[in-house]
OpenMM code with the backbone's topology and positions (N, CA, C; nanometers):
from openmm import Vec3, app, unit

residues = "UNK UNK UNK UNK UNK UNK UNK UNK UNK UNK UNK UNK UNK UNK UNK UNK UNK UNK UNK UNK UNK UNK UNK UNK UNK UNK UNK UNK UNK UNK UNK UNK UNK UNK UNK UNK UNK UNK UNK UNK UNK UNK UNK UNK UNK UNK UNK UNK UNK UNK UNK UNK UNK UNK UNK UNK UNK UNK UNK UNK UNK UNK UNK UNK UNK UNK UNK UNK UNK UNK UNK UNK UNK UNK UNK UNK UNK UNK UNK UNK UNK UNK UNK UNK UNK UNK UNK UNK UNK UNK UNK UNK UNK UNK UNK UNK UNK UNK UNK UNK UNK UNK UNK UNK UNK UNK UNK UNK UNK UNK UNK UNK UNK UNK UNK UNK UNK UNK UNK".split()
positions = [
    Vec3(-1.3038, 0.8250, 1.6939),
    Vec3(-1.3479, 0.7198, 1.6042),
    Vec3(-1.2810, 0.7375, 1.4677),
    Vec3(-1.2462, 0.6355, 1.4191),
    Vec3(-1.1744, 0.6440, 1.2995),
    Vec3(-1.2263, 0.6463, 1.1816),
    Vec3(-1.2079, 0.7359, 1.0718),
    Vec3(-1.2537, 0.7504, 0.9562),
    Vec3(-1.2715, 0.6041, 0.8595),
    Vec3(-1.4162, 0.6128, 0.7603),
    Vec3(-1.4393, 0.4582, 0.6754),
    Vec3(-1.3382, 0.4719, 0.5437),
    Vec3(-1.3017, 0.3506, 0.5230),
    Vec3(-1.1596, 0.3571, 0.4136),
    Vec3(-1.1654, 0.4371, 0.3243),
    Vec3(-1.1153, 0.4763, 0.2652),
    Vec3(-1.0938, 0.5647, 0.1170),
    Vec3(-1.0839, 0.4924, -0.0154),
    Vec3(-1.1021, 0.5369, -0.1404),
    Vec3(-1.0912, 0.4179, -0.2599),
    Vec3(-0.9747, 0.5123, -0.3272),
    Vec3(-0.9009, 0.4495, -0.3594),
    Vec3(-0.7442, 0.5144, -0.4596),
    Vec3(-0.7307, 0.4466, -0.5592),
    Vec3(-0.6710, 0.4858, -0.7031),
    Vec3(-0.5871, 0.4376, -0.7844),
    Vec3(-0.4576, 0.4131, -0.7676),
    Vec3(-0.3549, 0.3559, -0.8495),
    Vec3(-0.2126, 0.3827, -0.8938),
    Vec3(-0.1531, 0.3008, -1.0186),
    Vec3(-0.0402, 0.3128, -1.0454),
    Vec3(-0.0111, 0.2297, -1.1616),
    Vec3(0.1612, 0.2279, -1.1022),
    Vec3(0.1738, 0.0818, -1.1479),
    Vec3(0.3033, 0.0902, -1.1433),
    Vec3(0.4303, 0.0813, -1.2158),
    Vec3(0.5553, 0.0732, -1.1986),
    Vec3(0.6514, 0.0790, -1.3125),
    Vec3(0.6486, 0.0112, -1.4570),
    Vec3(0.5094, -0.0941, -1.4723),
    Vec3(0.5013, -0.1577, -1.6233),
    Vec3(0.3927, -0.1291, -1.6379),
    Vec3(0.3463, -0.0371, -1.5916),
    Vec3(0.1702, 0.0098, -1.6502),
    Vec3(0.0742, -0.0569, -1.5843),
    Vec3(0.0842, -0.1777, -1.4645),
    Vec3(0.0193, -0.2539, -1.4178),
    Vec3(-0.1028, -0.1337, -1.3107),
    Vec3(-0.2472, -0.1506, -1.3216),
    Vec3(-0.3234, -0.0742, -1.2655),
    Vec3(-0.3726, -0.1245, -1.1059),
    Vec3(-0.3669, -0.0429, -1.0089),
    Vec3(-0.3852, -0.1314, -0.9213),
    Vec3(-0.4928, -0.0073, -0.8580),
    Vec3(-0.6551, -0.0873, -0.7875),
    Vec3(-0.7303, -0.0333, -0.6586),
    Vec3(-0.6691, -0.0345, -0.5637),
    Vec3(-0.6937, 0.0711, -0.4869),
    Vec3(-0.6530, 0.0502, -0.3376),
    Vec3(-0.7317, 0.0990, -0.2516),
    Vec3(-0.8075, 0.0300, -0.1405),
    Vec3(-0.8628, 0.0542, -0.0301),
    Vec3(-0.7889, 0.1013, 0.0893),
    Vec3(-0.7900, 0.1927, 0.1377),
    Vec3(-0.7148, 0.2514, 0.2874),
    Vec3(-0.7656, 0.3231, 0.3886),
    Vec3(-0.7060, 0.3081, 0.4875),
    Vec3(-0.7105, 0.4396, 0.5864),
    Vec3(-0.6496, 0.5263, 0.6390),
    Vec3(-0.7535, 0.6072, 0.6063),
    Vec3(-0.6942, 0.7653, 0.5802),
    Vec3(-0.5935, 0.7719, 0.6678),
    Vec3(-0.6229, 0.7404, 0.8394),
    Vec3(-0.5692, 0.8182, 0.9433),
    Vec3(-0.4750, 0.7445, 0.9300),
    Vec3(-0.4346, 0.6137, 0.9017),
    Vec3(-0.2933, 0.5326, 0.9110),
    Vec3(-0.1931, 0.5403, 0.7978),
    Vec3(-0.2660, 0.5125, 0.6678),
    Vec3(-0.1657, 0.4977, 0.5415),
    Vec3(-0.0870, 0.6364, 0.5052),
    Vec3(0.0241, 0.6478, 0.5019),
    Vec3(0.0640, 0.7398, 0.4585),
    Vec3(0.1229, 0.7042, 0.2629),
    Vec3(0.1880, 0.5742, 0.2784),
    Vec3(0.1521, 0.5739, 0.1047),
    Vec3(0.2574, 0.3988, 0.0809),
    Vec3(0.2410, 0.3923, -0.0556),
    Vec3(0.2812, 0.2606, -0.0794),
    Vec3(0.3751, 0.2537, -0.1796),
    Vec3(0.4689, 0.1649, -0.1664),
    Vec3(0.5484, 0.1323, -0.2347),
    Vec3(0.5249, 0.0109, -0.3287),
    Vec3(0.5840, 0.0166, -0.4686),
    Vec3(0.5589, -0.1197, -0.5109),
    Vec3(0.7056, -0.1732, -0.5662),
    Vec3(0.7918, -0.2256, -0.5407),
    Vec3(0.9204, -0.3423, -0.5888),
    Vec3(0.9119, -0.4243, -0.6596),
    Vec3(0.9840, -0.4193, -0.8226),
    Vec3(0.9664, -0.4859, -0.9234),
    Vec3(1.0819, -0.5473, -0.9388),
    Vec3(1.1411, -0.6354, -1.0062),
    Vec3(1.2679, -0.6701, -1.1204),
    Vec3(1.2158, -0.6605, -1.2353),
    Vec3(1.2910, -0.5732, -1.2958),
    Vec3(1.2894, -0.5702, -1.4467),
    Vec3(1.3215, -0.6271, -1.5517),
    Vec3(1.3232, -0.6557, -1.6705),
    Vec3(1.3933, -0.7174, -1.7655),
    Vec3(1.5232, -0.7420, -1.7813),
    Vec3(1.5784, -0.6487, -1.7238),
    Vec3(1.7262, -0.6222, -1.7364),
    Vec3(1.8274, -0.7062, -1.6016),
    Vec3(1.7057, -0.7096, -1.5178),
    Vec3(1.7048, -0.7777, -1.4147),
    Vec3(1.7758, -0.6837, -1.2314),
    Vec3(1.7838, -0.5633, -1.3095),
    Vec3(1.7163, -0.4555, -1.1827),
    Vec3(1.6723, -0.4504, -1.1594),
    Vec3(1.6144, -0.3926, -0.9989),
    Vec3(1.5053, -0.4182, -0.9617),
    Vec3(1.4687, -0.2322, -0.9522),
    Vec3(1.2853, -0.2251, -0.9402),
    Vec3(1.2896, -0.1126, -0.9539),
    Vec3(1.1345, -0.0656, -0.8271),
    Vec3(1.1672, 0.0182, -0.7568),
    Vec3(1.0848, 0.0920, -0.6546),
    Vec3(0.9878, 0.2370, -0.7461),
    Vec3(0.8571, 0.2494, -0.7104),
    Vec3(0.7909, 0.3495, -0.7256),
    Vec3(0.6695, 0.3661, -0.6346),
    Vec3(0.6736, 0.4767, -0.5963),
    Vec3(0.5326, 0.5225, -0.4975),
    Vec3(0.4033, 0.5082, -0.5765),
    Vec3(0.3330, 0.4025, -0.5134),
    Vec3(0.2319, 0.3228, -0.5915),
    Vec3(0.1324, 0.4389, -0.5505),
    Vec3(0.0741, 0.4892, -0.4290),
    Vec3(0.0285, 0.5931, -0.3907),
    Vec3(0.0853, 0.6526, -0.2890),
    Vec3(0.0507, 0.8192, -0.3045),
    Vec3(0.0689, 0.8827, -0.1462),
    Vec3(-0.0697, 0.8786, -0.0848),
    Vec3(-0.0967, 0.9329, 0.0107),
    Vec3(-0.2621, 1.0031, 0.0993),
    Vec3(-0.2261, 1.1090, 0.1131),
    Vec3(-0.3076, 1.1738, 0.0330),
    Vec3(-0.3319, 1.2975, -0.0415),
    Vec3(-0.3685, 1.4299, 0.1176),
    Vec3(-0.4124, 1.3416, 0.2266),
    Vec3(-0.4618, 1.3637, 0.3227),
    Vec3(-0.3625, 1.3825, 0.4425),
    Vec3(-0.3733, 1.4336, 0.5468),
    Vec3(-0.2576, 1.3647, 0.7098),
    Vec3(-0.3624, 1.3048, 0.7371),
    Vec3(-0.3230, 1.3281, 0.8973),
    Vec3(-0.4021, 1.2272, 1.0321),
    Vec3(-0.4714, 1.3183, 1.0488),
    Vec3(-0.6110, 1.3045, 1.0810),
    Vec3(-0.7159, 1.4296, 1.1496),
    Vec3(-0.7167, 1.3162, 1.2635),
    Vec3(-0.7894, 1.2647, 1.2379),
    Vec3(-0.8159, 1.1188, 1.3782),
    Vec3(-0.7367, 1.0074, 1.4467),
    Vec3(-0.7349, 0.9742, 1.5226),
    Vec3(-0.6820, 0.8214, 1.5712),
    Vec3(-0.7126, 0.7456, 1.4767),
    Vec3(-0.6471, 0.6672, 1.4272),
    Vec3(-0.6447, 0.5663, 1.3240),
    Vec3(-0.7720, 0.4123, 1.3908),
    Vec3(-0.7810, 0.4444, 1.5224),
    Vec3(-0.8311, 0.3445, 1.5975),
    Vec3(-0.7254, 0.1991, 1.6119),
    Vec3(-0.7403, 0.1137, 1.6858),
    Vec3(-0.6860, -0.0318, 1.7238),
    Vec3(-0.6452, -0.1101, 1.6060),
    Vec3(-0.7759, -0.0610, 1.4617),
    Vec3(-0.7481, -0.1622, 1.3645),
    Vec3(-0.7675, -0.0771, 1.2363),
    Vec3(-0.6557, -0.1451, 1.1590),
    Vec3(-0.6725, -0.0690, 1.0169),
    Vec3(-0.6393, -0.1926, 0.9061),
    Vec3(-0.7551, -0.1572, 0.8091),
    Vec3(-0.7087, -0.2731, 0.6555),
    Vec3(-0.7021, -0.1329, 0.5276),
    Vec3(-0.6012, -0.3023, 0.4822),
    Vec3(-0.5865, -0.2010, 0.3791),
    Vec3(-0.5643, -0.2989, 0.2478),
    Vec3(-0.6079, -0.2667, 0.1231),
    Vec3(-0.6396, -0.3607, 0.0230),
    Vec3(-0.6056, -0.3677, -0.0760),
    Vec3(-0.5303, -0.4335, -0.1644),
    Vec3(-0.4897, -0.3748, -0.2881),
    Vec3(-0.5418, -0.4963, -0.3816),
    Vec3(-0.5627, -0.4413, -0.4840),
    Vec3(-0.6475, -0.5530, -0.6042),
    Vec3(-0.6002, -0.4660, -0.7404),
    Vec3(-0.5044, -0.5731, -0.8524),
    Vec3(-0.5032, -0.5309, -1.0182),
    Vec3(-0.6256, -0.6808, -1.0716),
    Vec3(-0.7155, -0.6819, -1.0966),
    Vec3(-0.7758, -0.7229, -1.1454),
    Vec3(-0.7069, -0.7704, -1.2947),
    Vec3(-0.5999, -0.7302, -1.3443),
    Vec3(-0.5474, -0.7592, -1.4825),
    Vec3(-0.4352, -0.8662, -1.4726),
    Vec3(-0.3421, -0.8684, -1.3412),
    Vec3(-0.2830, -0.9445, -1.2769),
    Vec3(-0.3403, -1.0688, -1.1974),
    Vec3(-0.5018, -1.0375, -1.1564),
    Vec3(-0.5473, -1.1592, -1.0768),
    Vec3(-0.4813, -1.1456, -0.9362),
    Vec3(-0.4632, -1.0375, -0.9021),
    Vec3(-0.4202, -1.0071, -0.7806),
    Vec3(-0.5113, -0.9310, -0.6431),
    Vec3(-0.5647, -0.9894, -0.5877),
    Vec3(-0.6112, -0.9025, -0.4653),
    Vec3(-0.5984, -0.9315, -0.3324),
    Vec3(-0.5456, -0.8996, -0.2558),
    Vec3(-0.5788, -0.9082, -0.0976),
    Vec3(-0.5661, -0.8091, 0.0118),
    Vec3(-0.5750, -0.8476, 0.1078),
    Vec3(-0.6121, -0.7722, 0.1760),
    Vec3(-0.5733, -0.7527, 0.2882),
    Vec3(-0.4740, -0.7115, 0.4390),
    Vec3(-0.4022, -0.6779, 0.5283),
    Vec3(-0.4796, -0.6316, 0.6128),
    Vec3(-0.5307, -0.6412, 0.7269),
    Vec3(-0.5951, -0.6526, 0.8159),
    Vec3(-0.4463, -0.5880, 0.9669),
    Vec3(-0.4237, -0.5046, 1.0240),
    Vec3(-0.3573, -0.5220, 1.1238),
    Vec3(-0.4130, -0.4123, 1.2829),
    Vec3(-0.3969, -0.5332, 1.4078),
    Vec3(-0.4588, -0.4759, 1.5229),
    Vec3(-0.3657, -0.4092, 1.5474),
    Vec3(-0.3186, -0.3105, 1.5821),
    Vec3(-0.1959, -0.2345, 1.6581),
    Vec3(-0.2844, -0.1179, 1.8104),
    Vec3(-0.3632, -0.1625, 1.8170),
    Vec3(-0.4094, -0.0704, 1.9916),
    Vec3(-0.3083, 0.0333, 1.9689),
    Vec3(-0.1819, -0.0096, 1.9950),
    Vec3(-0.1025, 0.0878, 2.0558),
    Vec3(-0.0295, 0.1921, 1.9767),
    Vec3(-0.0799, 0.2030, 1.8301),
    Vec3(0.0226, 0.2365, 1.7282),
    Vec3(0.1572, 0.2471, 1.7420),
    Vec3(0.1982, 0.0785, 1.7138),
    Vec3(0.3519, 0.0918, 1.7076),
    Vec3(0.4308, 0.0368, 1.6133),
    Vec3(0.3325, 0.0189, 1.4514),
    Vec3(0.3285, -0.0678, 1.3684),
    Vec3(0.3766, 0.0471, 1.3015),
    Vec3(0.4536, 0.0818, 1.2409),
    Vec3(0.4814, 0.1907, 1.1119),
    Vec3(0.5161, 0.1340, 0.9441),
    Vec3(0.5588, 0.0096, 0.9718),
    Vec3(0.5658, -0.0424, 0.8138),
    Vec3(0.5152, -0.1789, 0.7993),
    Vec3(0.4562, -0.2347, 0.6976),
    Vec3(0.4521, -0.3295, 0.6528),
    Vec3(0.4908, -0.3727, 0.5055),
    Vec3(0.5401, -0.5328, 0.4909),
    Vec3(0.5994, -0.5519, 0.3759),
    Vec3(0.5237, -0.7121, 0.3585),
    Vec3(0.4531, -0.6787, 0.2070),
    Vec3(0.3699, -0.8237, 0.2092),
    Vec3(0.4703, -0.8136, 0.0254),
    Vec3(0.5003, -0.9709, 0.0229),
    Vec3(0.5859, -1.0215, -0.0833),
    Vec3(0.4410, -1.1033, -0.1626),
    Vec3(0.4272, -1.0456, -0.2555),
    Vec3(0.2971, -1.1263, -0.3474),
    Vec3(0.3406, -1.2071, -0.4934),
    Vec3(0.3144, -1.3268, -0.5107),
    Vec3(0.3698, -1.3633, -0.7045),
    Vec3(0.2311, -1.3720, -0.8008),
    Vec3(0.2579, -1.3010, -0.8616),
    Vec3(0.1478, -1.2407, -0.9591),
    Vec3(0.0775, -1.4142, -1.0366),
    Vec3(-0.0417, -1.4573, -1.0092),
    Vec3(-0.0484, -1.5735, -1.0487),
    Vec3(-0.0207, -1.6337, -1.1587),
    Vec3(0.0199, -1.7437, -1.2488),
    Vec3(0.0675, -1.7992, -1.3636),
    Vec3(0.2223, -1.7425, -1.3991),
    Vec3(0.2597, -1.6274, -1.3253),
    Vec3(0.4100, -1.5478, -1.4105),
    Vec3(0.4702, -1.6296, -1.2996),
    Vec3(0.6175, -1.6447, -1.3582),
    Vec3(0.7540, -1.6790, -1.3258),
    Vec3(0.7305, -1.6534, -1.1872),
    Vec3(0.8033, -1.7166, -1.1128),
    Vec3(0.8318, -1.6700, -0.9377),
    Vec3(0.8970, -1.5279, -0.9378),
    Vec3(1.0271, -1.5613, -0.9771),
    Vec3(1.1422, -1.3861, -1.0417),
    Vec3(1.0322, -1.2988, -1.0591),
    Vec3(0.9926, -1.2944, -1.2331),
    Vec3(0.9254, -1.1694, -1.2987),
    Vec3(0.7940, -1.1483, -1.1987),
    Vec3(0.7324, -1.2571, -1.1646),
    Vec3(0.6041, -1.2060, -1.1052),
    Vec3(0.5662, -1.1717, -0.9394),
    Vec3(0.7160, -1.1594, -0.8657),
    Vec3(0.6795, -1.1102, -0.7736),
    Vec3(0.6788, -0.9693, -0.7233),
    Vec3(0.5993, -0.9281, -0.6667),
    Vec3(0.6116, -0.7845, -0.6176),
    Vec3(0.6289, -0.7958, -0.5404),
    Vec3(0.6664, -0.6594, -0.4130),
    Vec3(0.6956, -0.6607, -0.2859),
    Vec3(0.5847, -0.5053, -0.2629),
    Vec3(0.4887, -0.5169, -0.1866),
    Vec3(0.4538, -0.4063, -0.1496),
    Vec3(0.5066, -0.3199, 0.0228),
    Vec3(0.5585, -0.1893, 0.0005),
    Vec3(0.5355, -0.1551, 0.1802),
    Vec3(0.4471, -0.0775, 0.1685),
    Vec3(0.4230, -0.0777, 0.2758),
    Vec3(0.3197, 0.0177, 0.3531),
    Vec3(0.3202, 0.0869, 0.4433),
    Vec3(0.3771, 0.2130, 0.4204),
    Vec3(0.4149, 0.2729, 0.5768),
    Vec3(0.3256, 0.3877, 0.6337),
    Vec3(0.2983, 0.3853, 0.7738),
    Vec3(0.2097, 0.4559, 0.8138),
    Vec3(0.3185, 0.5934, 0.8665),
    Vec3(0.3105, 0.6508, 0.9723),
    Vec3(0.3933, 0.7691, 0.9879),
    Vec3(0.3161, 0.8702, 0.9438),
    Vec3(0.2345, 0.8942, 0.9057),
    Vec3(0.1004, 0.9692, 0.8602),
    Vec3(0.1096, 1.0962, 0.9786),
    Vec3(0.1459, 1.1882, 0.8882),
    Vec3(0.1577, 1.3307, 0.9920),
    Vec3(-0.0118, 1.3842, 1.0301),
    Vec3(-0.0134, 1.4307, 1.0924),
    Vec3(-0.1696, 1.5175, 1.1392),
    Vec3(-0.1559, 1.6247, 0.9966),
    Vec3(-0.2834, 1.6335, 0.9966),
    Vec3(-0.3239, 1.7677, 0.9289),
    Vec3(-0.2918, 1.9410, 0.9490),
    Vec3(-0.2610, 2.0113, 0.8705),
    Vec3(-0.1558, 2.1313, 0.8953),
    Vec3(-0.0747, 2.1276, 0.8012),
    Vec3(0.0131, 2.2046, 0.8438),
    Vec3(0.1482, 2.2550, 0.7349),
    Vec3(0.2424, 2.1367, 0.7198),
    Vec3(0.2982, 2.1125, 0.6363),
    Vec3(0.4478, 1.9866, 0.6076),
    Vec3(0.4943, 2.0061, 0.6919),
    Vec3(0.5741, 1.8987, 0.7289),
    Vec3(0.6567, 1.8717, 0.8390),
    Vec3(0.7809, 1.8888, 0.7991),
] * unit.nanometer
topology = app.Topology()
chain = topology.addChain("A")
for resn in residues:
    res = topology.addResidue(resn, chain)
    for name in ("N", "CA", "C"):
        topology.addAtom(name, app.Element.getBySymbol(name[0]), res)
């Protein structure tokens, strides 16, 4: 049986604060994809899981992210039975900002080692 979600922080490359709801046994950590001013674009590990896999992740895992300062929250829901899902990539535009400046790209990749020594 699979462990009940976890609650996380993070912040990302402009100070933007973001909640995050997860699970343990699936998330291994998140990415967040910006463009910058300069008009580079820029990647940072929004969170790791501080944790591995002790359990089966089970059939279904959500996972949630909300900046309340951005007006941003939702939420990812995915069935995988078979665990064969290892990344996801949800493209979000921060509401009222520019399409450009205000979109993020989050991944999400699972690959979540078991518990024990580094791999």
């Amino acid at each position: 049986m699979a462990r009940h979600n976890r609650e996380a922080r993070g912040v990302d490359q402009r100070g933007q604060e973001y909640r995050i709801s997860y699970q343990p046994d699936w998330l291994r950590l998140i990415k967040v994809t910006r463009k910058l001013a300069s008009g580079r674009q820029s990647t940072k590990t929004l969170f790791r899981n501080p944790t591995g896999r002790e359990r089966s992740p089970g059939g279904r895992v959500r996972t949630r992210i909300a900046s309340p300062a951005q007006k941003l929250d939702f939420e990812v829901a995915l069935t995988d039975p078979r665990h064969l899902v290892k990344r996801i990539i949800v493209e979000a535009v921060v509401p009222g900002a520019e399409r450009e400046a205000g979109t993020i790209v989050f991944t999400l990749e699972d690959d979540n080692p078991p518990a024990g020594p580094p791999r």
